[in-house]
C-alpha positions in Angstrom: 62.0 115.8 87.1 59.7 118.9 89.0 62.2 118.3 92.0 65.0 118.5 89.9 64.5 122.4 88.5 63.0 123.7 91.9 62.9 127.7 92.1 65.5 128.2 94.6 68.8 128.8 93.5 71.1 125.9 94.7 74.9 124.9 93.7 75.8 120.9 93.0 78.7 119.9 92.4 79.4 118.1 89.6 83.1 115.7 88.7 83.8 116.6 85.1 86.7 118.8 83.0 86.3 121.8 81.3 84.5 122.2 77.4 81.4 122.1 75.5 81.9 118.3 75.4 82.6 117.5 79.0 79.9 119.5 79.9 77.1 117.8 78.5 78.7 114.8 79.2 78.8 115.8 83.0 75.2 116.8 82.6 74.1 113.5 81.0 75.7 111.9 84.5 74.1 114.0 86.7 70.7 113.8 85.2 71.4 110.0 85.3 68.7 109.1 82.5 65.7 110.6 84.1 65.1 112.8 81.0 67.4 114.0 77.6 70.2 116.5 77.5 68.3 118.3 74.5 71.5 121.1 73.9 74.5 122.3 75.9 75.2 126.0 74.8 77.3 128.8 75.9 74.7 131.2 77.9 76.6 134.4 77.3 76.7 135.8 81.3 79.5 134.8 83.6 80.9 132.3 81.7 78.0 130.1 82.1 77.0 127.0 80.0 73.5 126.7 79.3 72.4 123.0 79.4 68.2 122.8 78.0 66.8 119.2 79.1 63.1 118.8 77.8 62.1 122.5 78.1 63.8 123.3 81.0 67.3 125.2 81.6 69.9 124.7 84.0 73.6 126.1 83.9 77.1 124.6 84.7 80.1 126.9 85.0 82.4 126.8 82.1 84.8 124.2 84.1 81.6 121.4 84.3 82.5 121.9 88.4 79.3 123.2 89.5 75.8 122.9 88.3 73.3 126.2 89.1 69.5 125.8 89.1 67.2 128.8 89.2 66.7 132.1 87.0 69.5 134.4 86.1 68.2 137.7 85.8 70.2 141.1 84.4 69.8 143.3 87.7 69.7 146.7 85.4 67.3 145.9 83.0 65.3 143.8 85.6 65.0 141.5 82.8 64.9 137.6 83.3 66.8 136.0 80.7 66.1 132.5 82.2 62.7 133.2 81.2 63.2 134.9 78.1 65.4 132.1 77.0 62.9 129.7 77.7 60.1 131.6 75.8 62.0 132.2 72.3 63.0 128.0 72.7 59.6 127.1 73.0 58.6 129.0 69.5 57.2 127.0 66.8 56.7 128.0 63.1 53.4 128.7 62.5 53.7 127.9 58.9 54.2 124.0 60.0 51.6 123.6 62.5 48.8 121.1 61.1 46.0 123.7 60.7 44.0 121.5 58.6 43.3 119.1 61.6 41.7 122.8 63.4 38.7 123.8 64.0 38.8 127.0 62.1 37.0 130.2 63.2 37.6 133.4 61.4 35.5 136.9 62.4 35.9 140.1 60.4 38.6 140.0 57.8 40.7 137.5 59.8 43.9 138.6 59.6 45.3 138.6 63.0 45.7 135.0 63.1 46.8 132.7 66.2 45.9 129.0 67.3 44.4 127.7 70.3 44.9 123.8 71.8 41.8 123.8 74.6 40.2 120.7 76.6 36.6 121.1 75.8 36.2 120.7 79.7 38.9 123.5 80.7 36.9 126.0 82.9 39.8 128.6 81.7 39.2 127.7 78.3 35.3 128.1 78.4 36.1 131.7 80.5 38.4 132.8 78.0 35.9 131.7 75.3 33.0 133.8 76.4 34.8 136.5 77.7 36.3 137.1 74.3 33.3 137.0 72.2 33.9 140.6 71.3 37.3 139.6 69.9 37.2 140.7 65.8 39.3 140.7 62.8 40.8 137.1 63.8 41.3 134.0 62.5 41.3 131.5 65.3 43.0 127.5 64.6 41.4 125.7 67.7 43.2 121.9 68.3 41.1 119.9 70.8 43.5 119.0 73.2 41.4 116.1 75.4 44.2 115.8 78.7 41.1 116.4 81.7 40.0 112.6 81.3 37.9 110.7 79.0 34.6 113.1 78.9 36.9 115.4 77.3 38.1 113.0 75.1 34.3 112.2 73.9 33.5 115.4 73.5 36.2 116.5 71.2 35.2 113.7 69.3 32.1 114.5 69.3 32.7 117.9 68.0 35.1 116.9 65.8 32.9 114.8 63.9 29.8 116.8 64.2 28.5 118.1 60.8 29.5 121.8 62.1 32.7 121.6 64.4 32.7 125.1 64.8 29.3 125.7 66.0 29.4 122.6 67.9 32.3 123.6 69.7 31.0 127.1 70.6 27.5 125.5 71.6 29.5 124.1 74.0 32.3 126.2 75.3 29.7 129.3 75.5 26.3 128.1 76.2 27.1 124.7 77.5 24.9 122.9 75.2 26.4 119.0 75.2 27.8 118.0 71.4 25.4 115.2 70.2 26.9 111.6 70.0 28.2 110.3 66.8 27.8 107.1 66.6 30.7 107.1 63.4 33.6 108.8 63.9 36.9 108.5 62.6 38.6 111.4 64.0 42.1 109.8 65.6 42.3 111.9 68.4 45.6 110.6 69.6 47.3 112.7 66.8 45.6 115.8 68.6 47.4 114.6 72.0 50.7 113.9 70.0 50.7 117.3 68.7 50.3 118.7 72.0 52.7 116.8 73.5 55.7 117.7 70.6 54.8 121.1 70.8 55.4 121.1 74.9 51.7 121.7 75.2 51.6 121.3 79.3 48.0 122.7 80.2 44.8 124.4 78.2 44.3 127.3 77.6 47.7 127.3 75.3 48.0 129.8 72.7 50.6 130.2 70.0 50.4 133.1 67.8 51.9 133.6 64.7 55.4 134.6 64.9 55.9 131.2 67.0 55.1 132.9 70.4 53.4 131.2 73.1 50.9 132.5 75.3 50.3 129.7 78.6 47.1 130.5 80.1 44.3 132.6 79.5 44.7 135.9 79.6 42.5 139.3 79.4 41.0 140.1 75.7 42.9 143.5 76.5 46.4 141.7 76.8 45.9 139.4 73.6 44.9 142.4 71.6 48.2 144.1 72.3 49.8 141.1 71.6 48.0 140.2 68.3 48.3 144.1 67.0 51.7 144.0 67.8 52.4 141.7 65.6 50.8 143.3 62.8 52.8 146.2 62.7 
């Protein structure tokens, strides 16, 4: 599906009639079952239809002739609205994520609060983890996310079952000191990789913070303290 939503902008035709209806259903052909028409919307620019498969975007003109593929961006505001689209589709409510299956880490009084999912063997992640060591007043929900291989796997079970996760995972993301074996663990990690995978999780680090908001990557302490204190206010 990558070489289906490359970056340039290209033009396909596409044999359909015009309507909300023929559109998906001329979208359904021409993705031809190699993933789901997820919703067909009007986009709002140029007459456009906005067709989401997975969480990807393409758009097909309001007649279902031609399909466009690339990022539509508003040339006086400089704003992407591909992009944007794409960011506010990917939002989850924070209230409904499983936070009882985190590991939880609060400093100060906790109250700007965002979760984590990390492979314990993500370089990024282990970066990002010392680098924001000065990082205060949160409350952090971390979701082992093992997707590097089966050491990562192991470890995160390993963690997960040691007698402090928290510690154990820091020990280990910080100072590199190995989380001890644990011989009985019941921790079903394939409900950490399910969550990942309903919530889109494609890579570590991913971040979502509270209002739903996703941040992919790692990014300076400076640029996820504006974010966090925005949110506050």
């Amino acid at each position: 599906m990558r070489k289906l939503f490359v970056a340039l902008l290209c033009i396909v035709p596409v044999l359909t009639q015009a309507g909300e209806a023929e559109v998906r259903k001329a979208a359904e052909k021409f993705v031809d079952g190699r993933a789901k028409v997820e919703a067909v919307r009007k986009a709002g620019v140029m007459g456009l239809y906005e067709v989401q498969v997975g969480s990807e975007l393409f758009y097909m003109d309001e007649a279902g002739k031609y399909a466009f593929f690339g990022d539509v961006v508003d040339m006086k505001s400089r704003m992407n609205l591909t992009e944007e689209r794409k960011n506010k589709l990917s939002q989850v409510k924070f209230s409904e994520l499983p936070l009882s299956m985190a590991i939880k880490q609060v400093r100060g009084n906790g109250k700007r609060v965002f979760a984590s999912f990390e492979d314990p063997n993500c370089g990024y992640c282990k970066k990002f983890a010392r680098e924001t060591q000065g990082l205060s007043d949160v409350t952090i929900y971390i979701f082992p996310y093992p997707i590097l291989g089966p050491d990562s796997h192991e470890k995160s079970k390993n963690i997960l079952c040691a007698a402090d996760p928290l510690k154990a995972w820091n020990d280990w993301m910080i100072n590199g000191v190995v989380p001890p074996l644990v011989a009985k663990c019941t921790v079903d990690l394939d409900k950490y990789v399910a969550l990942g995978q309903k919530l889109d999780v494609r890579g570590t680090p991913n971040f979502i913070l509270s209002d739903g908001s996703r941040i992919p990557g790692a990014i300076p302490q400076a640029q996820l303290e504006a974010r966090l204190n925005a949110l506050m206010k």
